[in-house]
C-alpha positions in Angstrom: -84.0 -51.0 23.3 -83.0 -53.0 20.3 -84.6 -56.2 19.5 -80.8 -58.2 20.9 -81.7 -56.7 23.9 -85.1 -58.4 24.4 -85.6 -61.2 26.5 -85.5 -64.8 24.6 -88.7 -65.4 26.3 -90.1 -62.0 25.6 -89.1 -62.6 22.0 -91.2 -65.9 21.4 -93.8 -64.7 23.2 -94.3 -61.9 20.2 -93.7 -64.1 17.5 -96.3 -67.2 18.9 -99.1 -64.3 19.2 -97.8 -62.4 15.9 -98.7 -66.5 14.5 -101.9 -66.7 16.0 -103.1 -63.6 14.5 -102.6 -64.9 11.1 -104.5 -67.9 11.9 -107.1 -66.6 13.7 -107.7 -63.9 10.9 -108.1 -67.1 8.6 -110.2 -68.9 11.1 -112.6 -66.2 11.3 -112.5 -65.7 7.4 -113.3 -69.5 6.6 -115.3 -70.5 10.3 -116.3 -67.4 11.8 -117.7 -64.1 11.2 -115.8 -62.7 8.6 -116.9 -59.1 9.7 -114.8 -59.7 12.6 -111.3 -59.8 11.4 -111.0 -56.4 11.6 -110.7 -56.7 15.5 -107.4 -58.1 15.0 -106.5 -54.9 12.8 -105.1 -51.8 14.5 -107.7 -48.8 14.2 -105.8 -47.7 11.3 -105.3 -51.2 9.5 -104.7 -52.0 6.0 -105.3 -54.6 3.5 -104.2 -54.4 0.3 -103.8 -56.6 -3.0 -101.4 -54.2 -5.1 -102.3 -57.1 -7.9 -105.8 -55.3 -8.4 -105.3 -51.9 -6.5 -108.0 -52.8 -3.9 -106.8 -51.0 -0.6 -109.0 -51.7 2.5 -108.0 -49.4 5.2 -109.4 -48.4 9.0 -111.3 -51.1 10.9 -114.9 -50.2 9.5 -113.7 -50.1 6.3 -112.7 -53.6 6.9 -116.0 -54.6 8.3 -118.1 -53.4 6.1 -115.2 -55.3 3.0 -115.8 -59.0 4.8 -119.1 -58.9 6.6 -120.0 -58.3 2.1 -118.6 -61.9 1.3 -121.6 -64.0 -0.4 -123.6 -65.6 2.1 -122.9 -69.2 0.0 -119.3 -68.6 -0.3 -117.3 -71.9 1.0 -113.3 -71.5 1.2 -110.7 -72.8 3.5 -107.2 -71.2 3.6 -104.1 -73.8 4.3 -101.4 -71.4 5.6 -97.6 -72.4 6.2 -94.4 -71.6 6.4 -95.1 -68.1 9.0 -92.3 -66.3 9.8 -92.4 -63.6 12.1 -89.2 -61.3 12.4 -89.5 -59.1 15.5 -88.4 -55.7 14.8 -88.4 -53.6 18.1 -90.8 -54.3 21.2 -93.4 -53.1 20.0 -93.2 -53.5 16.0 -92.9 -56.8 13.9 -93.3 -58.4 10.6 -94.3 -61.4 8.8 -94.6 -63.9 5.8 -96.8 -66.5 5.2 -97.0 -68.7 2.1 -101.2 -69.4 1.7 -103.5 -71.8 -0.8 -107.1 -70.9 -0.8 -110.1 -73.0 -1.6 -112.9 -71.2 -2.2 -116.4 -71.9 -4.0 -119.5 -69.8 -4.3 -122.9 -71.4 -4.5 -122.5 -73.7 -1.4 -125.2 -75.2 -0.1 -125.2 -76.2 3.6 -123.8 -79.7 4.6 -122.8 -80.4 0.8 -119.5 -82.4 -0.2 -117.8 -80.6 -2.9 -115.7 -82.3 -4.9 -111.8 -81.7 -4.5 -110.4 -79.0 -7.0 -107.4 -76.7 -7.5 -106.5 -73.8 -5.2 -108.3 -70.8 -6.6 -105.3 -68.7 -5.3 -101.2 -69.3 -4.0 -99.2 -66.6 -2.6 -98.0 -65.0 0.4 -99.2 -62.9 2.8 -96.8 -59.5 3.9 -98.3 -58.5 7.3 -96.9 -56.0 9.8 -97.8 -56.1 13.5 -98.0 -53.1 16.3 -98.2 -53.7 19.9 -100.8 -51.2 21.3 -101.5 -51.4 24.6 -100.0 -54.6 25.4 -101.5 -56.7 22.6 -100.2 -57.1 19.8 -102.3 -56.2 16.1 -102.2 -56.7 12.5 -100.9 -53.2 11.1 -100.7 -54.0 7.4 -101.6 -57.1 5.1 -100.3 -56.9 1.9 -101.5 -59.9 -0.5 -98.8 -60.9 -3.3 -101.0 -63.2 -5.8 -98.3 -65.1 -8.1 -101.0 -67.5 -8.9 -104.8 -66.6 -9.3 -108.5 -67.5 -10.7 -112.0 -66.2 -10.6 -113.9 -67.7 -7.5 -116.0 -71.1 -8.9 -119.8 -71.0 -9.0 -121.2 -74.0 -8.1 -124.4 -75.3 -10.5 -127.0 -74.4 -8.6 -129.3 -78.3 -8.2 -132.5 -78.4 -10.6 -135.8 -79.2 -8.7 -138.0 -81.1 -10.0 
């Protein structure tokens, strides 16, 4: 079966949950556990940023990377412009374009003052549908634009 033979419906269906894996990985990066995204890996999952030669791969390997994010870390991720190609049934791939926010030194229920993005890039992610759900396979993080993560001043007390 070619991907011309799939069903219209059949098709949309894989590329609206390819979507929400992208931004459900962010949700839970930004809102959530972080230690969780590897759920939404395949067992053998990778993450890589080829910029730096960090390679994250297998699902506790992935736990263990983003349940170690700073306890004080604040970011938020703005992702657009996802496009999923569907390869076969059971195989896909996507890019997303991505700004992140992200501080360190956050203390709860603070406003921080707007700033730059610390990063802009894209995301290259592949997809396998195991078991009738669909996964993340691959994440491959192209960094065009970049900075060190802020540190926040830390409030005298007096």
């Amino acid at each position: 079966m070619t991907t011309h033979d799939l069903d219209p419906v059949e098709r949309l269906l894989a590329e609206r949950a390819c979507e929400r894996l992208v931004l459900e990985l962010v949700r839970r990066l930004d809102l959530g556990d972080p230690s969780t995204v590897c759920d939404l890996f395949t067992p053998d999952g990778v993450w890589e940023w080829p910029y730096d030669g960090r390679r994250i791969e297998g699902r506790e390997a992935l736990r263990a990377y983003f349940g170690s994010r700073p306890v004080d870390r604040l970011s938020r991720r703005m992702c657009t412009n996802i496009l999923v190609t569907i390869d076969s049934p059971d195989t896909a791939e996507a890019t997303t374009y991505f700004a992140t926010y992200r501080v360190d030194g956050y203390t709860e229920d603070a406003l921080v003052p707007p700033r730059l993005p610390a990063n802009i890039g894209h995301y290259e992610d592949t997809f396998r549908k195991i078991d009738g759900t669909w996964l993340m396979a691959t994440r491959v993080l192209v960094l065009p634009f970049g900075g060190p993560t802020e540190r926040l001043d830390t409030p005298s007390r007096s």
